[in-house]
PDB file of N, CA, C and O in Angstrom:
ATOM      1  N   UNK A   1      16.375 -19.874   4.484  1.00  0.00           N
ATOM      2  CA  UNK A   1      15.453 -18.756   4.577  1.00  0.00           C
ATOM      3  C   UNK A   1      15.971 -17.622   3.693  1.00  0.00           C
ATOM      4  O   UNK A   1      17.181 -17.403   3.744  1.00  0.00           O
ATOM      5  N   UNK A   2      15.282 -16.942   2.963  1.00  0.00           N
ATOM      6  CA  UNK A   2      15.720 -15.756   2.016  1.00  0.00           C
ATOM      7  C   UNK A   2      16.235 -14.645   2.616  1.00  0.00           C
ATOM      8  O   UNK A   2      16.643 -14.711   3.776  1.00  0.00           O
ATOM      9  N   UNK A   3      16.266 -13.833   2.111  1.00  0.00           N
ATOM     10  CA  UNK A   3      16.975 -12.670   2.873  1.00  0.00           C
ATOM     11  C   UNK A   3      15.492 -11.485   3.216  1.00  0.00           C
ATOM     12  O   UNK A   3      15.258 -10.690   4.126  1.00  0.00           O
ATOM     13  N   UNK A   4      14.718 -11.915   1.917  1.00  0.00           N
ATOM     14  CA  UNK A   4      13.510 -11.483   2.383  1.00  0.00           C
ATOM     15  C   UNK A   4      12.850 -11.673   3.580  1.00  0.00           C
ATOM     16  O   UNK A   4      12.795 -10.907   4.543  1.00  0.00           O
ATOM     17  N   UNK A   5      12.355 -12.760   3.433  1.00  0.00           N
ATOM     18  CA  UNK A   5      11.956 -13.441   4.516  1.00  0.00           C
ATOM     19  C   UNK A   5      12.465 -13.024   5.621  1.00  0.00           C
ATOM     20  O   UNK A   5      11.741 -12.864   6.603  1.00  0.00           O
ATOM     21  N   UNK A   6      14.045 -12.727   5.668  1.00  0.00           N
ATOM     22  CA  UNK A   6      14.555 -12.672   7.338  1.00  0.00           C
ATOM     23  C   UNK A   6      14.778 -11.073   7.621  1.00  0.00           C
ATOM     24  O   UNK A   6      15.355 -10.480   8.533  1.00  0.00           O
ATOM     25  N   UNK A   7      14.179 -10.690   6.622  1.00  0.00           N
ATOM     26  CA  UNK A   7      14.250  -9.120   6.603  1.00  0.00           C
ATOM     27  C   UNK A   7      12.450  -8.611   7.383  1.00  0.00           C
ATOM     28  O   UNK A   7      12.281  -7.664   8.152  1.00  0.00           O
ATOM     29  N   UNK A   8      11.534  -9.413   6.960  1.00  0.00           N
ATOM     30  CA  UNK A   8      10.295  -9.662   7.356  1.00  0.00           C
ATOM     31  C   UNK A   8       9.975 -10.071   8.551  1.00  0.00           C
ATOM     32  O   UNK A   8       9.002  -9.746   9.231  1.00  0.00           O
ATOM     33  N   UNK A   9      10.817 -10.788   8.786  1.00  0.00           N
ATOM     34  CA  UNK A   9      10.491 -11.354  10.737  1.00  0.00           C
ATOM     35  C   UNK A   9      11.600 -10.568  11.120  1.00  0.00           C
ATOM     36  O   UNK A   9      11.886 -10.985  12.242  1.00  0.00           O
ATOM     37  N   UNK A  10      12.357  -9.696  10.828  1.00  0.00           N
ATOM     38  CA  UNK A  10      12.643  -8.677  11.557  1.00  0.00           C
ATOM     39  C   UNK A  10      11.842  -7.509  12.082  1.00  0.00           C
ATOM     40  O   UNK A  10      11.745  -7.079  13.231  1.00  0.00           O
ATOM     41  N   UNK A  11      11.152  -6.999  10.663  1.00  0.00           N
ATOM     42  CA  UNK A  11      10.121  -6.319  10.957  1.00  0.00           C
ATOM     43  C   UNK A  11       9.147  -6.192  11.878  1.00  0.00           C
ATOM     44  O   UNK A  11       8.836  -5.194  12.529  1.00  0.00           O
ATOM     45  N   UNK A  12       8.503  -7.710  11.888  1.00  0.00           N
ATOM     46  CA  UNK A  12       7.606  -8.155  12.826  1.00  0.00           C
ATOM     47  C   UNK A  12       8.150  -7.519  13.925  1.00  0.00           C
ATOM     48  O   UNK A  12       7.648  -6.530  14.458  1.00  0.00           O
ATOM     49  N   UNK A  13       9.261  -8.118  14.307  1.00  0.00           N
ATOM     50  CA  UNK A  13       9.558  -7.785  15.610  1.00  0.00           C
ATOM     51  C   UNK A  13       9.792  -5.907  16.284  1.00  0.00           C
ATOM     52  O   UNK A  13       9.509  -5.196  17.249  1.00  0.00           O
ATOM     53  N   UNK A  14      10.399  -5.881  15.142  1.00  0.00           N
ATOM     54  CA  UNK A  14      10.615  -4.437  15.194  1.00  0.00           C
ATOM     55  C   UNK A  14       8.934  -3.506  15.136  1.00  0.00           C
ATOM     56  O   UNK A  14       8.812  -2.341  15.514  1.00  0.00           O
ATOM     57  N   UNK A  15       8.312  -3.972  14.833  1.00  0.00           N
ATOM     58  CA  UNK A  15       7.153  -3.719  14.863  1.00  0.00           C
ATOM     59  C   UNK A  15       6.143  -3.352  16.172  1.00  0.00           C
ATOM     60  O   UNK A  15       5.283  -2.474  16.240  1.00  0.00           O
ATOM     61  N   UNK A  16       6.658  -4.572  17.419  1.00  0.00           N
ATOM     62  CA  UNK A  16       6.281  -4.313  18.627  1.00  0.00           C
ATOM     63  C   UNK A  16       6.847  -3.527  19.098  1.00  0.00           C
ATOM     64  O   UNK A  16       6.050  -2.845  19.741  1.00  0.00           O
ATOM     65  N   UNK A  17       8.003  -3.089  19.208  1.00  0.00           N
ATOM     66  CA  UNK A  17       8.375  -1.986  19.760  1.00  0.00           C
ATOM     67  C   UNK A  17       8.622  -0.652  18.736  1.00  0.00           C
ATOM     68  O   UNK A  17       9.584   0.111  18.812  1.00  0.00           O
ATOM     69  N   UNK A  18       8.022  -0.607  18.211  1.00  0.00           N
ATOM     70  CA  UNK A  18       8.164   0.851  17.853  1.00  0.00           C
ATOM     71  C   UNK A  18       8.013   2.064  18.858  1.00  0.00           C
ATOM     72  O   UNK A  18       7.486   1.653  19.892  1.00  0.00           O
ATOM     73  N   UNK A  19       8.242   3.170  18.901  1.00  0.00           N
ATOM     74  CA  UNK A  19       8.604   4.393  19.648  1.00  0.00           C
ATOM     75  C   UNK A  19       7.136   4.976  20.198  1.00  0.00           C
ATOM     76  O   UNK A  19       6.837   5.411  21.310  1.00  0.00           O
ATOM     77  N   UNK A  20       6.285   4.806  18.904  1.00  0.00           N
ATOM     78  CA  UNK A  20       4.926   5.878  19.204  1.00  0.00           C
ATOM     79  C   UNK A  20       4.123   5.221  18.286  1.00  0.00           C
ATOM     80  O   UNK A  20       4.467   5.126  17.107  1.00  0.00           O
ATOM     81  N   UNK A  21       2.681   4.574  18.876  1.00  0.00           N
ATOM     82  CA  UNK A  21       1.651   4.117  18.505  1.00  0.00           C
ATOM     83  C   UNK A  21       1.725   4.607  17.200  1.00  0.00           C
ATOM     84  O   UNK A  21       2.006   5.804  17.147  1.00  0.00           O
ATOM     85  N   UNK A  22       1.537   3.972  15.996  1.00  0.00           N
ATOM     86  CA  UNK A  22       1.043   4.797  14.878  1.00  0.00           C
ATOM     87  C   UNK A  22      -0.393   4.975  14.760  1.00  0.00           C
ATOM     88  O   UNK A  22      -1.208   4.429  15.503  1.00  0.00           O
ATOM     89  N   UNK A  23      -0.767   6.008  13.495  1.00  0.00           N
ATOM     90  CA  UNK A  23      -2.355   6.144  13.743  1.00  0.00           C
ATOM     91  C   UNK A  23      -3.213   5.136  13.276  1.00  0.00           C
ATOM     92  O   UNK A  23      -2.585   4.081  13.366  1.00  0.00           O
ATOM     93  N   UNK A  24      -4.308   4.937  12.833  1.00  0.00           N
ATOM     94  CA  UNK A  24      -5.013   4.007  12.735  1.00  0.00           C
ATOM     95  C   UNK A  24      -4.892   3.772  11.552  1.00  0.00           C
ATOM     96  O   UNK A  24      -4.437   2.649  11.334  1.00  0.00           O
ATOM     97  N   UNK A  25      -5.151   4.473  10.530  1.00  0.00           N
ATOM     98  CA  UNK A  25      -4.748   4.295   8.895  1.00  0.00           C
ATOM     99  C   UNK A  25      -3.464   3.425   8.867  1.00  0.00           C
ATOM    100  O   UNK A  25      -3.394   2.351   8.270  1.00  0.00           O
ATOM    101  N   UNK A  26      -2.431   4.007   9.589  1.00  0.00           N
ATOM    102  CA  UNK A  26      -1.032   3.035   9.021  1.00  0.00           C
ATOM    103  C   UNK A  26      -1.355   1.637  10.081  1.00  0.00           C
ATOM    104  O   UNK A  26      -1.067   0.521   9.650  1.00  0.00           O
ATOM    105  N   UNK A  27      -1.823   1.751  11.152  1.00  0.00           N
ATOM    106  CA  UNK A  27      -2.305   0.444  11.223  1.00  0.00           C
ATOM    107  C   UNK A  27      -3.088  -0.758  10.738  1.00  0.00           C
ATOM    108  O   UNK A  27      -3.085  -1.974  10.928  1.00  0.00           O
ATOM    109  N   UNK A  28      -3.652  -0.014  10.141  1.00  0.00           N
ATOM    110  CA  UNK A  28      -4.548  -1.012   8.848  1.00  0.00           C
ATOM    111  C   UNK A  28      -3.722  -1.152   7.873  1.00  0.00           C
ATOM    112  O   UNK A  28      -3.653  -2.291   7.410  1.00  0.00           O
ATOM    113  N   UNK A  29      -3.052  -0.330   7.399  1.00  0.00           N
ATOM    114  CA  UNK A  29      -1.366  -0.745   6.827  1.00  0.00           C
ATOM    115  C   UNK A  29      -0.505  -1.683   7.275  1.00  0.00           C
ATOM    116  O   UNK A  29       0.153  -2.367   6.491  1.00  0.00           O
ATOM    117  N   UNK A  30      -0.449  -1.771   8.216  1.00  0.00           N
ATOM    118  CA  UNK A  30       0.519  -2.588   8.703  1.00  0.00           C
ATOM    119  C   UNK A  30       0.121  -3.958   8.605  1.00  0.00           C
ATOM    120  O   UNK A  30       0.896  -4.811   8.174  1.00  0.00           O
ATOM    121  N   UNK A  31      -1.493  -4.321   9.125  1.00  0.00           N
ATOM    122  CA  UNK A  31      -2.356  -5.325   9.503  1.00  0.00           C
ATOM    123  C   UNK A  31      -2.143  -5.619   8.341  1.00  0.00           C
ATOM    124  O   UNK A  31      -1.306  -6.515   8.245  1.00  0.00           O
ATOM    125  N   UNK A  32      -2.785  -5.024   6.801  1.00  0.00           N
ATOM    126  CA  UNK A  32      -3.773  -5.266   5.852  1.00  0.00           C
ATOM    127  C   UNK A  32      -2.192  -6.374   5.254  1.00  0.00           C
ATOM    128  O   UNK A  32      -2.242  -7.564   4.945  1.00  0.00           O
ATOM    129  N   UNK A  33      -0.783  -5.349   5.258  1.00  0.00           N
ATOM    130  CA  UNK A  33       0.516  -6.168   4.426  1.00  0.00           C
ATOM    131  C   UNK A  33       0.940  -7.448   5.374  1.00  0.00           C
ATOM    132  O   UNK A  33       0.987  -8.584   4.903  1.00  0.00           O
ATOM    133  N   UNK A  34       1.186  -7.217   6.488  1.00  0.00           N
ATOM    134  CA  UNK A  34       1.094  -8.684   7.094  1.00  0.00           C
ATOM    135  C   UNK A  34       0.550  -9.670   6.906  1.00  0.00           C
ATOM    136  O   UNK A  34       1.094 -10.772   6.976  1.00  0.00           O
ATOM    137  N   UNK A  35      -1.162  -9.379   6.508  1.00  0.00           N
ATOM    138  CA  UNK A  35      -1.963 -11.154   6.412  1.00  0.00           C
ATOM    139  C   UNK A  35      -2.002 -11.285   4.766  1.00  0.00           C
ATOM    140  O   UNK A  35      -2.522 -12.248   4.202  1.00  0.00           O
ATOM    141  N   UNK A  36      -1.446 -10.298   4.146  1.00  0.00           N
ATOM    142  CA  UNK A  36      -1.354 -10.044   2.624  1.00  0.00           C
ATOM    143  C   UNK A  36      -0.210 -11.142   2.570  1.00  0.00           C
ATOM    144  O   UNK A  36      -0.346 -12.257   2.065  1.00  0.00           O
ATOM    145  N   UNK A  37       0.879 -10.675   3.141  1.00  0.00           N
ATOM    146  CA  UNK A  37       2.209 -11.456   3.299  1.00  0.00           C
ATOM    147  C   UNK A  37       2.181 -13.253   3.689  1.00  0.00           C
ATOM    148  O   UNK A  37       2.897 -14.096   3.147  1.00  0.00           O
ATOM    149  N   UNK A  38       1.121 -13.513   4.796  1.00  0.00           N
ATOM    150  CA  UNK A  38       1.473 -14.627   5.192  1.00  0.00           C
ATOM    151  C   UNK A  38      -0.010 -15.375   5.159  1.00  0.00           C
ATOM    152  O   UNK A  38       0.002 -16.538   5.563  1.00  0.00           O
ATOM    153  N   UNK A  39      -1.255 -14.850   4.732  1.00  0.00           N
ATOM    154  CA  UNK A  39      -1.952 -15.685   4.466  1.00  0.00           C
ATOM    155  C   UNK A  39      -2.658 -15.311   3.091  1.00  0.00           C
ATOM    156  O   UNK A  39      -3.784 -15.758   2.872  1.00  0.00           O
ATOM    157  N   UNK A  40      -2.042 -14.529   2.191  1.00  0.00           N
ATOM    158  CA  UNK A  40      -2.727 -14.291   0.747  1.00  0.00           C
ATOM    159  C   UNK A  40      -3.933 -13.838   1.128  1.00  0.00           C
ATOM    160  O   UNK A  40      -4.341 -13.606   2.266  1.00  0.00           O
ATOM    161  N   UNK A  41      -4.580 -13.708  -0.118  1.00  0.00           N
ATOM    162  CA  UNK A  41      -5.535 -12.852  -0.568  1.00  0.00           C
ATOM    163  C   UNK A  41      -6.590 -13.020   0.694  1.00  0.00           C
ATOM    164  O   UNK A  41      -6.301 -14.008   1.369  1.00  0.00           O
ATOM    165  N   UNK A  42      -7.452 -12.479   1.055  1.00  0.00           N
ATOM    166  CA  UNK A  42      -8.460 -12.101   2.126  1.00  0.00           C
ATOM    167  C   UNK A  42      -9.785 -13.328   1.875  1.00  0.00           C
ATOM    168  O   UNK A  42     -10.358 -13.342   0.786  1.00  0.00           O
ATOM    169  N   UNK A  43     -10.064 -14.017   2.641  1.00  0.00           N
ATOM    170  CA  UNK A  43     -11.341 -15.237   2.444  1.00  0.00           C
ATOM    171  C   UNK A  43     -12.550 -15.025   3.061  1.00  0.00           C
ATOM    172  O   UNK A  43     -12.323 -14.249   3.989  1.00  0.00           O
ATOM    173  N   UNK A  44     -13.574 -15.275   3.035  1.00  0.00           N
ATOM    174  CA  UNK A  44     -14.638 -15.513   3.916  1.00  0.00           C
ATOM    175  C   UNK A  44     -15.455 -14.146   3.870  1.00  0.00           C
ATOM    176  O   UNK A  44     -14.938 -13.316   3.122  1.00  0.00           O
ATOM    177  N   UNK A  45     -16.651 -13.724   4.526  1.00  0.00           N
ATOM    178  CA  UNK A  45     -17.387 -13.210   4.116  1.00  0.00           C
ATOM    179  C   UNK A  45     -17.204 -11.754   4.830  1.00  0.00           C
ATOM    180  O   UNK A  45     -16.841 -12.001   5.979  1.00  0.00           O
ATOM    181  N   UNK A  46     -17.283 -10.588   4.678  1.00  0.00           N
ATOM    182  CA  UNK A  46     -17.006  -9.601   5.084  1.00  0.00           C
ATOM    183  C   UNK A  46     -17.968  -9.354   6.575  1.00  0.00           C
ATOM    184  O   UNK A  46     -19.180  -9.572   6.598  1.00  0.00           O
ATOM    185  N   UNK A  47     -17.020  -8.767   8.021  1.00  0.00           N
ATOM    186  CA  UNK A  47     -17.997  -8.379   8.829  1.00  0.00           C
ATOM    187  C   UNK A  47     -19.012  -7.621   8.951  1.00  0.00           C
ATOM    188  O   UNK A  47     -18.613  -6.544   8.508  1.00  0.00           O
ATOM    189  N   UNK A  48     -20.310  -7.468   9.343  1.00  0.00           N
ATOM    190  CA  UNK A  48     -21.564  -6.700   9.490  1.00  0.00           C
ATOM    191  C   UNK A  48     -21.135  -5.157  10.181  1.00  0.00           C
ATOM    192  O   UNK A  48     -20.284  -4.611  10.883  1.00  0.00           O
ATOM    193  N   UNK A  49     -21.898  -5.008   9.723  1.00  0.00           N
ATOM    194  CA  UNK A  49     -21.982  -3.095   9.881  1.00  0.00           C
ATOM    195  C   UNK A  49     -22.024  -2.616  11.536  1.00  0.00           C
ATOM    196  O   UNK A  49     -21.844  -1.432  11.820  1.00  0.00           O
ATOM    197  N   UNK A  50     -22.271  -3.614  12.564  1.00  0.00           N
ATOM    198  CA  UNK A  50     -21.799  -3.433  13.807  1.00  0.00           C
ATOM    199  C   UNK A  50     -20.582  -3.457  14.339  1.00  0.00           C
ATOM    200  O   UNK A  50     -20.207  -2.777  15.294  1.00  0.00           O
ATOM    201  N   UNK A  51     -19.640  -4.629  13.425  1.00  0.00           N
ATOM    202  CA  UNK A  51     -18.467  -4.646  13.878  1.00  0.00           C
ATOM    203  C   UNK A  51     -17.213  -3.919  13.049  1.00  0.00           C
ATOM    204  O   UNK A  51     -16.379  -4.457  12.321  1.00  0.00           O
ATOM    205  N   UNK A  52     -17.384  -2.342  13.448  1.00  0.00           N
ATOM    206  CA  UNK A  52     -16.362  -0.996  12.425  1.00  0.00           C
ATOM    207  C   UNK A  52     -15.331  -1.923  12.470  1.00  0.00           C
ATOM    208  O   UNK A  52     -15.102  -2.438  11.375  1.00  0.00           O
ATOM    209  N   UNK A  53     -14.452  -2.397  13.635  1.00  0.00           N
ATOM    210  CA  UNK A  53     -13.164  -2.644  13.547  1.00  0.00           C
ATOM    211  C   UNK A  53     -12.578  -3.682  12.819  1.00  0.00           C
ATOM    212  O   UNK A  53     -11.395  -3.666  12.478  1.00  0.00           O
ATOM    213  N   UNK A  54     -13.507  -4.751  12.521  1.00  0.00           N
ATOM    214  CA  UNK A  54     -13.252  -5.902  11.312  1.00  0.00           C
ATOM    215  C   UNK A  54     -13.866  -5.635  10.120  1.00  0.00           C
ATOM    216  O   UNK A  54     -13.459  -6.167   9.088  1.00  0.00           O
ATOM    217  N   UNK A  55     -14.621  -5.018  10.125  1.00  0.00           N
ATOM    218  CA  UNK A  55     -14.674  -4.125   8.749  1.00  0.00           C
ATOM    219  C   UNK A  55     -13.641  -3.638   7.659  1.00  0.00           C
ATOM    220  O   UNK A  55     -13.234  -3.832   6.514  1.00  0.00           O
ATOM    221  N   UNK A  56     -13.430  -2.539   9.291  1.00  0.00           N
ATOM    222  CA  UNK A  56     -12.143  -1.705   8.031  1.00  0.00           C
ATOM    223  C   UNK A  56     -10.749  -2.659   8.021  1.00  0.00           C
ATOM    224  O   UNK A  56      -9.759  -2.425   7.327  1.00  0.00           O
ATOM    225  N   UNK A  57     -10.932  -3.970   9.105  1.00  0.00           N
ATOM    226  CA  UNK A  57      -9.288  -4.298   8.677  1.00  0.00           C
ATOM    227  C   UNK A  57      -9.692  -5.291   7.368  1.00  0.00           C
ATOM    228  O   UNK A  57      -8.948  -5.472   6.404  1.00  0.00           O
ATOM    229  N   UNK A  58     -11.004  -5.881   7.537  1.00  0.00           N
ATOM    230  CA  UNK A  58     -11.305  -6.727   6.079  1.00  0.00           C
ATOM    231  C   UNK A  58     -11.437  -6.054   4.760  1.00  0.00           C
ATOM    232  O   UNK A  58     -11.634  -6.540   3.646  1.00  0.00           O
ATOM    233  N   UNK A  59     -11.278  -4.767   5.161  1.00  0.00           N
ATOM    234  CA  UNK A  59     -11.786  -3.821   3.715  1.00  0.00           C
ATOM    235  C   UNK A  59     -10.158  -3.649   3.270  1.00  0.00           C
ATOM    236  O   UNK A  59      -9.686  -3.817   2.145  1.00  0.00           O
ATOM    237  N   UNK A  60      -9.541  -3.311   4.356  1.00  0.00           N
ATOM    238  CA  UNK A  60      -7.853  -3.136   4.160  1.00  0.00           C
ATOM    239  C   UNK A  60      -7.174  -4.082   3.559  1.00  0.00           C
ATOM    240  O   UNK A  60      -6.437  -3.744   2.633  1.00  0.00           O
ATOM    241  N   UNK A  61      -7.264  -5.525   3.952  1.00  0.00           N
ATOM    242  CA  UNK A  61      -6.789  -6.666   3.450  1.00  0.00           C
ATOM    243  C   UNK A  61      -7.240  -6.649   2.256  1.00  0.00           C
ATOM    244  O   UNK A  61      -6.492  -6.875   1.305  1.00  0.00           O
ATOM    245  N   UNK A  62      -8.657  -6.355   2.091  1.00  0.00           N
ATOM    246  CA  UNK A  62      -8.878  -6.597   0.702  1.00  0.00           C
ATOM    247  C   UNK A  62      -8.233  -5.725  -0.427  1.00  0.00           C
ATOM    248  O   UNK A  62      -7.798  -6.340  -1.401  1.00  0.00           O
ATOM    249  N   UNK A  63      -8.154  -4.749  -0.412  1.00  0.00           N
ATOM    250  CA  UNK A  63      -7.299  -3.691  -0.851  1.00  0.00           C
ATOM    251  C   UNK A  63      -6.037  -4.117  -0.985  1.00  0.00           C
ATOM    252  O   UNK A  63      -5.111  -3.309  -0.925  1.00  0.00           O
ATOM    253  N   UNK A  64      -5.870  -5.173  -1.144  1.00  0.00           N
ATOM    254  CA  UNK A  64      -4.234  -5.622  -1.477  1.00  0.00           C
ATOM    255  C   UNK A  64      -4.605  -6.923  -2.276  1.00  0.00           C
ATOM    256  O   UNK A  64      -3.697  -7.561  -2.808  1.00  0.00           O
ATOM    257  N   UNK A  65      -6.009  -7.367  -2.384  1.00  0.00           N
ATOM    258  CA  UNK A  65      -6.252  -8.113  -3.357  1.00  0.00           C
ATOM    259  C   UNK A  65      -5.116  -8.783  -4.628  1.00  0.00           C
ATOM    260  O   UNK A  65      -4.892  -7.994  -5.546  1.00  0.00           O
ATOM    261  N   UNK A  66      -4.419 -10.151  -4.715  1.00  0.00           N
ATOM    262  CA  UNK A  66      -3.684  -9.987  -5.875  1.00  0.00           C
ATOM    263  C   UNK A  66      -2.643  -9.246  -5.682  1.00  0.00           C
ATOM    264  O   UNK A  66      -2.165  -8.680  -6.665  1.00  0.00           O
ATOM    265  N   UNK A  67      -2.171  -9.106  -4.670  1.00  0.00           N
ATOM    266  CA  UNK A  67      -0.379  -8.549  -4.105  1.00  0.00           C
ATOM    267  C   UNK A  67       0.272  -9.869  -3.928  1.00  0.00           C
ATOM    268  O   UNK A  67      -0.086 -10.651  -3.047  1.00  0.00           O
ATOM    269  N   UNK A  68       0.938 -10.042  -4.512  1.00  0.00           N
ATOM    270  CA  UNK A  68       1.711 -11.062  -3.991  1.00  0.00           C
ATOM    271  C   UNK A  68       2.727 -10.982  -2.647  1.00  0.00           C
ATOM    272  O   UNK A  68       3.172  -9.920  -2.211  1.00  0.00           O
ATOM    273  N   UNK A  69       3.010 -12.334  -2.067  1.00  0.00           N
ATOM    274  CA  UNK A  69       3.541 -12.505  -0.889  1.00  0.00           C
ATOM    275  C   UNK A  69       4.493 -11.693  -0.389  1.00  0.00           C
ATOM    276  O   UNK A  69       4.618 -10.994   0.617  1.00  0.00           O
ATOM    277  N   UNK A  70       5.403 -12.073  -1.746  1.00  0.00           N
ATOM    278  CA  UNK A  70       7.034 -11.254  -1.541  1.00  0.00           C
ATOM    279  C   UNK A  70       6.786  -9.715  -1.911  1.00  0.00           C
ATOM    280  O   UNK A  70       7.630  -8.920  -1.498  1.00  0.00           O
ATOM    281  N   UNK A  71       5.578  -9.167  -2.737  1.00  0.00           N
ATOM    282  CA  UNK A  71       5.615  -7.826  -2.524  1.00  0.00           C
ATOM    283  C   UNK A  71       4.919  -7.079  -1.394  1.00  0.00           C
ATOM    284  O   UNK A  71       5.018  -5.884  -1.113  1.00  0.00           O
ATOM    285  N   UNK A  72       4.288  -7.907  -0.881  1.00  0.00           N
ATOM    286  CA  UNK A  72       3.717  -7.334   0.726  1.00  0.00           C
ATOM    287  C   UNK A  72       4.414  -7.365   1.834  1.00  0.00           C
ATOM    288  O   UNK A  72       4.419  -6.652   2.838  1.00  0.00           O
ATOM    289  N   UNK A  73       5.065  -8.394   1.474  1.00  0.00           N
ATOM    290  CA  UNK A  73       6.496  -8.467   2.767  1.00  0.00           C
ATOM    291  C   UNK A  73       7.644  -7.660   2.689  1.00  0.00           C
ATOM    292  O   UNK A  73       8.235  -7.442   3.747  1.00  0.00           O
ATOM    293  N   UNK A  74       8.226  -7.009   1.295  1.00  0.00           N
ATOM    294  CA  UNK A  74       8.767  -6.090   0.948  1.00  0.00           C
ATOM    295  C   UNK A  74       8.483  -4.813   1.092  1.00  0.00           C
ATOM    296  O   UNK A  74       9.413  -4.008   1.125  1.00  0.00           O
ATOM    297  N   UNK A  75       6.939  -4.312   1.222  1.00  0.00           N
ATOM    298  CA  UNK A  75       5.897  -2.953   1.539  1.00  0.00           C
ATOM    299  C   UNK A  75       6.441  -3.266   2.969  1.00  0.00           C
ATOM    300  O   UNK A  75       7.553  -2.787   3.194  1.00  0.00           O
ATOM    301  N   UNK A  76       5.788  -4.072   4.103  1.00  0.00           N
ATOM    302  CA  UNK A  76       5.881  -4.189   5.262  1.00  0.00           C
ATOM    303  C   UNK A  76       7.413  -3.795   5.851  1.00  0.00           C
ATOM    304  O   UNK A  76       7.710  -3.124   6.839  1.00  0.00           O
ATOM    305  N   UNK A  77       8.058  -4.307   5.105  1.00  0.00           N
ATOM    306  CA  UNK A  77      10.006  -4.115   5.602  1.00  0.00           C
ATOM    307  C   UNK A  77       9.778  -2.621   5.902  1.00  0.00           C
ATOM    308  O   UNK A  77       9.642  -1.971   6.938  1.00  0.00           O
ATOM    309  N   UNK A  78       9.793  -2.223   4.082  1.00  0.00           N
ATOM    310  CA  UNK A  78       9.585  -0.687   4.066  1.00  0.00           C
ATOM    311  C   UNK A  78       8.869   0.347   4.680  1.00  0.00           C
ATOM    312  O   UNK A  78       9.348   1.480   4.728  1.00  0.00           O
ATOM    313  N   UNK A  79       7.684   0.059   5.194  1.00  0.00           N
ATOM    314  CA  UNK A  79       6.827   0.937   6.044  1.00  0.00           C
ATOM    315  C   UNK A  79       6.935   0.980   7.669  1.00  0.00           C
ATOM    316  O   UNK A  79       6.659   1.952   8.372  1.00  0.00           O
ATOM    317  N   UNK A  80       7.477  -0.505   8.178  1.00  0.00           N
ATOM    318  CA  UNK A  80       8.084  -0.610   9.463  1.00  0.00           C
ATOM    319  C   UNK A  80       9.411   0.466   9.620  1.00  0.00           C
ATOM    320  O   UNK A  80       9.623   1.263  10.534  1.00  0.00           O
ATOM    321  N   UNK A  81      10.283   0.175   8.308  1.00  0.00           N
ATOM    322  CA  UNK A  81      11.638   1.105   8.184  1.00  0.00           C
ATOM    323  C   UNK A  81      11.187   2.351   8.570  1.00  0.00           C
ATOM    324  O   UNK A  81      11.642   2.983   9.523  1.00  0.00           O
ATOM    325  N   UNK A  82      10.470   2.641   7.981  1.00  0.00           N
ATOM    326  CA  UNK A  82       9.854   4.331   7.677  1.00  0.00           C
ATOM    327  C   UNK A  82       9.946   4.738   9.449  1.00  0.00           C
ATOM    328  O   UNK A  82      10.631   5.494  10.138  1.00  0.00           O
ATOM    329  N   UNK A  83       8.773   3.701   9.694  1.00  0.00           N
ATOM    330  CA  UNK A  83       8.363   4.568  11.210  1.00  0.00           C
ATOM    331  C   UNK A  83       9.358   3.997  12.199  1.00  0.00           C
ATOM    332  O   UNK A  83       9.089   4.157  13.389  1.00  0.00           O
ATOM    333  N   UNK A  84      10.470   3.355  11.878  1.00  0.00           N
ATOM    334  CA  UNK A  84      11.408   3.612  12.998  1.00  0.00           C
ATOM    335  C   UNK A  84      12.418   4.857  13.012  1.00  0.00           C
ATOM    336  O   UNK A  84      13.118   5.455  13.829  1.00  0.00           O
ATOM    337  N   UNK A  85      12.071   4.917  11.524  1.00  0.00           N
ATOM    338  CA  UNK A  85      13.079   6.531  11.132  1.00  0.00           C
ATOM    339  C   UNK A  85      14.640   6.198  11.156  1.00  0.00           C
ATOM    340  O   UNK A  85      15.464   7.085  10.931  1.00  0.00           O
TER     341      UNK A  85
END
């Protein structure tokens, strides 16, 4: 396993317990570099205008369009880092 990689499922974890809910923006941050990280680019057809909350996380994912794996998992290290302070 890389060092990346084990730097990344640290995160994860560190992720559930963080201190204080973050707001919703860095949660779509968080979401959008995670499935960026482990399932590439965003597939399938965007949700309907009833459902806000898969919307904005499909609009988020998409917004990383063409990020590669190891640089979304590297964002994610870094932005988990951030908010543990």
């Amino acid at each position: 396993m890389s060092d990346l990689q084990a730097a990344f499922d640290a995160a994860v974890a560190a992720s559930k317990t963080l201190s204080e809910r973050p707001d919703n923006q860095t949660l779509l941050r968080i979401y959008s570099l995670f499935k960026q990280a482990t399932e590439g680019d965003v597939a399938g057809r965007r949700p309907g205008f009833t459902d806000l909350v898969g919307r904005a996380k499909y609009d988020a994912w998409a917004g990383l369009q063409g990020t590669s794996a190891e640089a979304a998992m590297q964002a994610y290290v870094d932005l988990i880092g951030a908010l543990r302070g």
